[in-house]
C-alpha positions as CSV (number, residue, x, y, z in Angstrom):
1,X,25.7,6.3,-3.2
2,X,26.0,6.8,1.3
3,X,25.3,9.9,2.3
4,X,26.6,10.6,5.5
5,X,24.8,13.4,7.7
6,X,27.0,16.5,8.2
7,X,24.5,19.2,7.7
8,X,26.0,20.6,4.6
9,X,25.0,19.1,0.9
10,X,26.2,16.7,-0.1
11,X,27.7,16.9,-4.2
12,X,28.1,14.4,-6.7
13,X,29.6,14.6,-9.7
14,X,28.0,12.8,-13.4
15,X,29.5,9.5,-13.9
16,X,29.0,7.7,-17.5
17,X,26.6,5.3,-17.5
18,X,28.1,1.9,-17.3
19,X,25.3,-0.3,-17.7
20,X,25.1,-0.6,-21.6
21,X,21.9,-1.8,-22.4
22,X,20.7,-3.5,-19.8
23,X,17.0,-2.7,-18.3
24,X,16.8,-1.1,-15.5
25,X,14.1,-3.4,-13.5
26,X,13.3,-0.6,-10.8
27,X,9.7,0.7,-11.1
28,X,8.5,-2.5,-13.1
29,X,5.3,-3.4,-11.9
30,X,4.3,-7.8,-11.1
31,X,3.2,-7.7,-15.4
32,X,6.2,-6.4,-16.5
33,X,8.7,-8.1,-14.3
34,X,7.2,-10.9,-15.0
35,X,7.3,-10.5,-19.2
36,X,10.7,-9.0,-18.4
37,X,12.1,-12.4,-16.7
38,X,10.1,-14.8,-19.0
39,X,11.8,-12.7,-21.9
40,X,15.6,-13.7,-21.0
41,X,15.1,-17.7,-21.1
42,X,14.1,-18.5,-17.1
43,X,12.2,-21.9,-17.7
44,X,8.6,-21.4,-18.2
45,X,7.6,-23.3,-15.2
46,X,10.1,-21.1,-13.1
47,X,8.6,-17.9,-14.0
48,X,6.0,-17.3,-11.6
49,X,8.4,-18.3,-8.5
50,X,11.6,-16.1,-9.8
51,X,9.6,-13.3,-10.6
52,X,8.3,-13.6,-7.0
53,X,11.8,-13.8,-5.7
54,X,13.2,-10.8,-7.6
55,X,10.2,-8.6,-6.3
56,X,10.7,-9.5,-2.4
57,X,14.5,-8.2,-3.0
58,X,14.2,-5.7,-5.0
59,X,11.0,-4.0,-3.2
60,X,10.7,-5.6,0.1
61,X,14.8,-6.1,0.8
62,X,15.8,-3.2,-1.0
63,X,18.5,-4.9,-3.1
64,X,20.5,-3.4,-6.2
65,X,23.1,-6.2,-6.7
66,X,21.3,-9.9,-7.9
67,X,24.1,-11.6,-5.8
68,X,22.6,-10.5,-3.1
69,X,19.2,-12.6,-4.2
70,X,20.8,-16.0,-1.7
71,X,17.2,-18.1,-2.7
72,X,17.8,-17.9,-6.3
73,X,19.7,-20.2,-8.3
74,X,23.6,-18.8,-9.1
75,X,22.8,-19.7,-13.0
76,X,19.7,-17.8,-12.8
77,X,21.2,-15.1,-10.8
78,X,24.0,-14.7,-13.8
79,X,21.1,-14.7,-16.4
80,X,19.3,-11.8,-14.4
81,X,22.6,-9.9,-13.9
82,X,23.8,-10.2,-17.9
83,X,20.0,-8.4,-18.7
84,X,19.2,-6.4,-16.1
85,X,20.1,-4.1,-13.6
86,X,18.4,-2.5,-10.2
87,X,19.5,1.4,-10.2
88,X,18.7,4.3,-8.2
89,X,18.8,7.6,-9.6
90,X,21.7,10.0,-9.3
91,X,21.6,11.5,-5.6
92,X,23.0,15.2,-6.8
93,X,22.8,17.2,-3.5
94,X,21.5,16.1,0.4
95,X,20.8,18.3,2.8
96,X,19.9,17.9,6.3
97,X,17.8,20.3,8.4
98,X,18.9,21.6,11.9
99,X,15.1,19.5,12.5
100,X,16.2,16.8,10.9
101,X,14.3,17.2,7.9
102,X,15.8,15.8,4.8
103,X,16.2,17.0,1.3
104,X,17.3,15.1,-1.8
105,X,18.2,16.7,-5.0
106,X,18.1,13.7,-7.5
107,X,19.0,13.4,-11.0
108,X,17.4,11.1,-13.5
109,X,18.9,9.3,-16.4
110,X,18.1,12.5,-18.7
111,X,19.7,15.0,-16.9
112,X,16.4,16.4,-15.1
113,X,16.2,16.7,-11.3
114,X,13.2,16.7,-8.7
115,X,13.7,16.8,-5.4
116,X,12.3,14.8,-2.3
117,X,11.8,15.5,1.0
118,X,11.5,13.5,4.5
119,X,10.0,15.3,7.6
120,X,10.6,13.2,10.9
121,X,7.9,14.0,13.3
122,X,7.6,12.3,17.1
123,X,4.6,9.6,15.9
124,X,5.8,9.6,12.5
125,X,8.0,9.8,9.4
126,X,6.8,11.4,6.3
127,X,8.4,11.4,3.2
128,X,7.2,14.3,0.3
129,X,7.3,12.7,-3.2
130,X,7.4,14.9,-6.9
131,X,5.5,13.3,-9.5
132,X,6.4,16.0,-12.1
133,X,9.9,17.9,-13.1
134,X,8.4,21.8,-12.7
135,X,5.0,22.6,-12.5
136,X,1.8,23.6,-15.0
137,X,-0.1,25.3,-12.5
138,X,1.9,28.6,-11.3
139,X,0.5,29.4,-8.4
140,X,1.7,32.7,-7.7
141,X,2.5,31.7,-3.3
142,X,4.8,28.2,-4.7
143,X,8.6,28.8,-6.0
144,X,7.7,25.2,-7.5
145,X,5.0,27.1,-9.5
146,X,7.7,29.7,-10.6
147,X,9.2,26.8,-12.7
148,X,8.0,25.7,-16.3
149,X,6.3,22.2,-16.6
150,X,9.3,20.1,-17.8
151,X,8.0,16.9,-17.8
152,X,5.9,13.7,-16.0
153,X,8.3,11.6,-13.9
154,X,7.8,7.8,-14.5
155,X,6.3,5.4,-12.3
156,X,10.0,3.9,-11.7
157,X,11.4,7.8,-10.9
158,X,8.4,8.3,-8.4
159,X,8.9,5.0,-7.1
160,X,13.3,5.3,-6.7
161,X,12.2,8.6,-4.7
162,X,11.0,6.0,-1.7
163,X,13.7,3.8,-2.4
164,X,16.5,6.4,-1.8
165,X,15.0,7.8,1.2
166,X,15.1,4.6,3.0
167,X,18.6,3.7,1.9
168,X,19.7,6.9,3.4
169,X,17.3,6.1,6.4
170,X,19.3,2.5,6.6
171,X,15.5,1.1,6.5
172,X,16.0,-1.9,4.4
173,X,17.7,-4.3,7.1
174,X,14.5,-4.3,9.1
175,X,12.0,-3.7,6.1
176,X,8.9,-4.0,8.6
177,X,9.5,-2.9,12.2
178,X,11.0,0.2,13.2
179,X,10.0,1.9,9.6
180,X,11.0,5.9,9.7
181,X,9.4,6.4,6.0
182,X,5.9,5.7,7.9
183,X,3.7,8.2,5.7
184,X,3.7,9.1,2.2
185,X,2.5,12.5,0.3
186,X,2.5,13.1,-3.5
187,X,3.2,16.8,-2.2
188,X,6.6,17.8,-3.9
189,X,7.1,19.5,-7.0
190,X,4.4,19.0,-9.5
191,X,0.4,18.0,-10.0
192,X,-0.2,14.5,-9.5
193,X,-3.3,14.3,-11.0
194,X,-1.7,15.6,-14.2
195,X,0.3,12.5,-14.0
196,X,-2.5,10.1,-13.2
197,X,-1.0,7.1,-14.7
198,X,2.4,6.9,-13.6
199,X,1.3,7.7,-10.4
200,X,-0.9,5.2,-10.0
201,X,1.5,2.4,-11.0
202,X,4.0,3.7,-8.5
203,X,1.8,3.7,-5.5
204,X,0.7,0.4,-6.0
205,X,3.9,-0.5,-6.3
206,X,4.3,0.9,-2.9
207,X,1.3,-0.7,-1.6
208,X,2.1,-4.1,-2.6
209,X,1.9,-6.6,0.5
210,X,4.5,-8.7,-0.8
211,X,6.9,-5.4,-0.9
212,X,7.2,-1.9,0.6
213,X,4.1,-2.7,2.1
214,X,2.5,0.7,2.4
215,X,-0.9,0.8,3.6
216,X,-3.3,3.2,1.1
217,X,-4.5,4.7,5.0
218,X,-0.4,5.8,5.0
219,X,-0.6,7.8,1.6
220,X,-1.9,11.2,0.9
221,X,-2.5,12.2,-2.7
222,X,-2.2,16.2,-2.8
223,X,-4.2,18.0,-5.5
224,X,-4.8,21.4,-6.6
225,X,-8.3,20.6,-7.6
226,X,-7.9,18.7,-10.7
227,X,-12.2,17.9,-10.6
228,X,-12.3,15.2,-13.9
229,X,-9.4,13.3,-12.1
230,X,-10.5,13.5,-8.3
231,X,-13.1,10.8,-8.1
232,X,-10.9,8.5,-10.7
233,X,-8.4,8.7,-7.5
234,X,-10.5,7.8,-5.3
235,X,-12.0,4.8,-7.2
236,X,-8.8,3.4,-8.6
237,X,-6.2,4.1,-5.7
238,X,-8.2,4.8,-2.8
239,X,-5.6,6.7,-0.6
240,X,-6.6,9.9,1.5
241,X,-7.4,13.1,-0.6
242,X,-5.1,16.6,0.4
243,X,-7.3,19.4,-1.4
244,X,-4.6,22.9,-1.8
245,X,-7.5,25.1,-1.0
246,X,-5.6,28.3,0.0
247,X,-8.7,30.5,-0.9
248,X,-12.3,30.6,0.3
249,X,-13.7,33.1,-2.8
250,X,-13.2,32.6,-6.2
251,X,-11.4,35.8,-7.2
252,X,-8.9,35.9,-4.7
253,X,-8.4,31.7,-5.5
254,X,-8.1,32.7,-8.9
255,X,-5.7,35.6,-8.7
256,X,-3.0,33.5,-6.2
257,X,-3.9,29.8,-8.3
258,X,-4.5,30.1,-11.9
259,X,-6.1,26.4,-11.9
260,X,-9.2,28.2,-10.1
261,X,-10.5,29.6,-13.3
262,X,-11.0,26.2,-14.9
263,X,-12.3,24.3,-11.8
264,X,-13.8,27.1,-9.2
265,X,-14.6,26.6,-5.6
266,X,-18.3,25.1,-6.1
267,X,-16.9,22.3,-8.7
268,X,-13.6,21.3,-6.4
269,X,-15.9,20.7,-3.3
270,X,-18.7,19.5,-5.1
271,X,-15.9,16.9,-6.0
272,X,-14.4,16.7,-2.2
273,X,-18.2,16.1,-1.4
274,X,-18.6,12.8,-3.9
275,X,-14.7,11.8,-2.9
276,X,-15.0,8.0,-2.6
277,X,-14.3,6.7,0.8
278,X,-14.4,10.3,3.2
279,X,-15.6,9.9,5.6
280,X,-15.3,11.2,9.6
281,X,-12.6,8.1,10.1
282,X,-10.7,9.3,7.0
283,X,-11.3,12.9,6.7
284,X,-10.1,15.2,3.7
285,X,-7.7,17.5,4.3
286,X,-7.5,21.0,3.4
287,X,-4.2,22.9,2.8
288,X,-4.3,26.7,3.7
289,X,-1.6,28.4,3.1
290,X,-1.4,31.8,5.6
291,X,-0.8,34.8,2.7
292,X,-0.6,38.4,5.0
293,X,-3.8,40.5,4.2
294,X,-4.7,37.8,1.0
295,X,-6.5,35.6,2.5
296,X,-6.0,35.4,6.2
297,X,-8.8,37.7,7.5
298,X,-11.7,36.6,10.2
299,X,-14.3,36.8,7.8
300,X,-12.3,34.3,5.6
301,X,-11.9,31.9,8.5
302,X,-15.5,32.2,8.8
303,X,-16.6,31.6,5.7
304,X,-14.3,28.8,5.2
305,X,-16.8,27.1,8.3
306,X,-19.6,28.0,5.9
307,X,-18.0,26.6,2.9
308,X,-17.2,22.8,4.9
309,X,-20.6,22.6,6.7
310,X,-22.6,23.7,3.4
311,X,-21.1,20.8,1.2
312,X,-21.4,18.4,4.5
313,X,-17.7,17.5,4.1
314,X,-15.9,15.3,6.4
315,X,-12.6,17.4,6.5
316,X,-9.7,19.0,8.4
317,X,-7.6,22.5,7.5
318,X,-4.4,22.2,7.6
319,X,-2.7,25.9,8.0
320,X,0.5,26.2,6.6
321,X,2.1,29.8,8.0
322,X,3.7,31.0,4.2
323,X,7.2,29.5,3.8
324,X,9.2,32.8,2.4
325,X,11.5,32.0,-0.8
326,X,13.4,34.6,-3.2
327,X,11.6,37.1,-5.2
328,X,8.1,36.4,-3.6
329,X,5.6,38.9,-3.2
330,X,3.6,37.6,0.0
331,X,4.5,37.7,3.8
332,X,3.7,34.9,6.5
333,X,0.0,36.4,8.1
334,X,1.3,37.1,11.9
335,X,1.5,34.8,14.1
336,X,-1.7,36.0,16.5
337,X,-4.1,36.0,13.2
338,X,-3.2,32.6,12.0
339,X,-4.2,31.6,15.7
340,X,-7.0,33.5,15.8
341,X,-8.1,31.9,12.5
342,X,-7.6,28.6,13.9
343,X,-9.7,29.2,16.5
344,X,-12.3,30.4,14.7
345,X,-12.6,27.5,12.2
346,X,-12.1,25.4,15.3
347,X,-15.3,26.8,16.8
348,X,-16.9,26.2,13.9
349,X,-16.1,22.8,14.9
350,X,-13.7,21.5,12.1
351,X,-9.5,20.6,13.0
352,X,-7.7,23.7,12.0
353,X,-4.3,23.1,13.5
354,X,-0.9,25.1,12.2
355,X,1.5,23.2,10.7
356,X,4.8,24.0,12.3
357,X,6.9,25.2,9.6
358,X,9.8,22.5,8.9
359,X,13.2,22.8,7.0
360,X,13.3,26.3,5.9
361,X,17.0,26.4,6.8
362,X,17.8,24.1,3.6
363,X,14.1,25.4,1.4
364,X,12.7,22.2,2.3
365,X,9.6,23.4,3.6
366,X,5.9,23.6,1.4
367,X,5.9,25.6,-1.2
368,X,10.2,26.0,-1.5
369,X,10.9,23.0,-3.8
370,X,12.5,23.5,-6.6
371,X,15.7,21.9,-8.3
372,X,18.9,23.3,-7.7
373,X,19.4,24.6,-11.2
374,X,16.2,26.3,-11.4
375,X,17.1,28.4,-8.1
376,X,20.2,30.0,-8.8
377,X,19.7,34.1,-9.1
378,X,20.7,35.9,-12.4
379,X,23.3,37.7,-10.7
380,X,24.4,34.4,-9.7
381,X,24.3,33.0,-13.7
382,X,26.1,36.1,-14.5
383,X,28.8,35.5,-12.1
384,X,29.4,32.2,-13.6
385,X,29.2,32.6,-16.9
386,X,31.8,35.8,-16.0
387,X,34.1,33.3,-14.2
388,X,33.5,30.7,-17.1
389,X,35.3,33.8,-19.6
390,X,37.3,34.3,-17.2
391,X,38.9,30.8,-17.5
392,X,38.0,30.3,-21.5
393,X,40.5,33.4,-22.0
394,X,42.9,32.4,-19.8
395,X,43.6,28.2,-21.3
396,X,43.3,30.7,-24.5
397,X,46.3,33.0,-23.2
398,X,47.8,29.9,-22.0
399,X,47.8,27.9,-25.0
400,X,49.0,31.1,-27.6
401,X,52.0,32.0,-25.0
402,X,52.9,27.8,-24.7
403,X,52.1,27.6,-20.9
404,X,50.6,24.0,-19.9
């Protein structure tokens, strides 16, 4: 699907699938594109060298049609096409930001949606990747949280969330000069660490030199302080660590993030402390999300200094002013106390700077994701299903009185 920019969404209606049977190869890793290609007849001694070839275009080209493969061989082109096929979720709703953030609204194969964002910034383009339809963890601050855990997105749906972005971003003629997707963070709706696995797979994926060609210094992994899982991400990925902190004492964590009463302050940065890799070059970050007279005070910036220097941790605090959604129950702290926080934590000598707030005219910004269908008010799912009687007893009226 082209989406064309007009600051509006941007609808799609289902189509019926007409691919049959065929495998979808996006989101196969070197292994399984490789037992994928073997499987169809390519000659054994071709293997190696086609499955080569199809990763370049598919990952490196951005290719979805196999004629467009021009260094493979037509008969082997035709064998790939009558297996397989190179697909792109379902692109539901786009919406572009007076900032120029993006937001995609994209459908998988089962009917479930996740959305994805992209934040253009002057020395860099960042794109926000869901690993998870919904959310476990409920923080009480996140409308992502407000949704039930559906399921763990697949390595190939966490992977085709890159892919889409720079296909609308018109990346792919010029896959390694003039990037806009520059940055990546496993920041959108869901816990990545709940879905180690897939995760995993997809980033290398992107990291692979012969393809997107991400470096792991590009790539954020965002937690809510899954401890068991942290150091495992460090060791086995190896990209930068993003700690949601929001909280400096263990009741008030608790109370606004649930998560806190399983792994508490001293056990998350005991965890930050070990993180493989941090380091002053590559410093963790923490998120702190600005909740009015929650956790905002001077004596929180303060002991937030106390907490960093006590666990020696190489680290910056990001501070998020609260993005406002429907129904919440917290206010954005004022704009004077989230500076004066910042300076405080900055005389404490750690980075503290405020996020500037992007895409809140379209609910793009932290905290607001949350698929289309999960957002729509009950007075607004009364009014359809009215309208939906509406029209049931009128083809009824229709049909008894002959009309057509």
């Amino acid at each position: 699907m082209q989406i064309t920019p007009s600051g509006n969404p941007v609808v799609v209606s289902p189509r019926a699938n007409p691919d049959g049977d065929k495998q979808n190869i996006l989101g196969l890793d070197r292994a399984e594109l490789k037992e994928a290609i073997a499987g169809i007849g390519v000659p054994e001694k071709q293997v190696k060298m086609r499955t080569s070839q199809v990763w370049h275009w598919v990952y490196h080209r951005g290719v979805s049609s196999f004629d467009d493969m021009l260094n493979v061989s037509k008969d082997v082109r035709a064998k790939l096409a009558d297996h397989f096929i190179i697909k792109r979720p379902e692109i539901v709703e786009a919406q572009y930001s007076n900032d120029g953030t993006r937001k995609y609204l994209i459908r998988f194969a089962d009917g479930n949606e996740a959305e994805t964002v992209y934040i253009p910034e002057e020395d860099r383009g960042t794109l926000c990747i869901s690993s998870q339809v919904g959310c476990t963890l409920n923080c009480k601050f996140c409308h992502t949280g407000t949704m039930k855990l559906v399921r763990n997105l697949t390595a190939a749906e966490i992977v085709a969330q890159m892919m889409i972005a720079r296909d609308d971003l018109g990346e792919w003629e010029n896959p390694t000069e003039g990037r806009r997707v520059t940055n990546i963070v496993m920041m959108g709706m869901g816990e990545p660490l709940y879905n180690f696995d897939n995760v995993k797979k997809a980033l290398e994926i992107v990291m692979d030199e012969e393809g997107i060609q991400l470096s792991k210094r590009r790539i954020t992994l965002s937690t809510s302080g899954v401890v068991p899982h942290m150091e495992r991400c460090g060791k086995e990925i190896g990209v930068n660590l993003a700690v949601s902190l929001h909280a400096v004492r263990d009741d008030v964590r608790t109370d606004i993030m649930p998560i806190n009463k399983k792994y508490g302050l001293e056990e998350v940065l005991t965890a930050c402390a070990n993180y493989p890799g941090a380091h002053n070059a590559r410093r963790i970050t923490f998120e702190y999300a600005m909740l009015k007279g929650v956790n905002d005070s001077d004596a929180d910036a303060r002991e937030l200094v106390r907490l960093i220097r006590k666990y020696k941790l190489p680290a910056k605090v990001n501070l998020i002013p609260f993005n406002p959604w429907p129904g919440t129950e917290y206010e954005c702290s004022d704009w004077d106390q989230i500076q004066r926080f910042s300076d405080i934590v900055y005389e404490g000598g750690i980075s503290a700077p405020i996020r500037t707030p992007r895409g809140r005219d379209i609910m793009a910004a932290c905290g607001q994701l949350k698929s289309a269908s999960e957002k729509k008010s009950k007075a607004e799912l009364a009014r359809e299903a009215a309208a939906a009687a509406a029209a049931s007893s009128d083809a009824v009226h229709h049909t008894s009185t002959g009309l057509t």
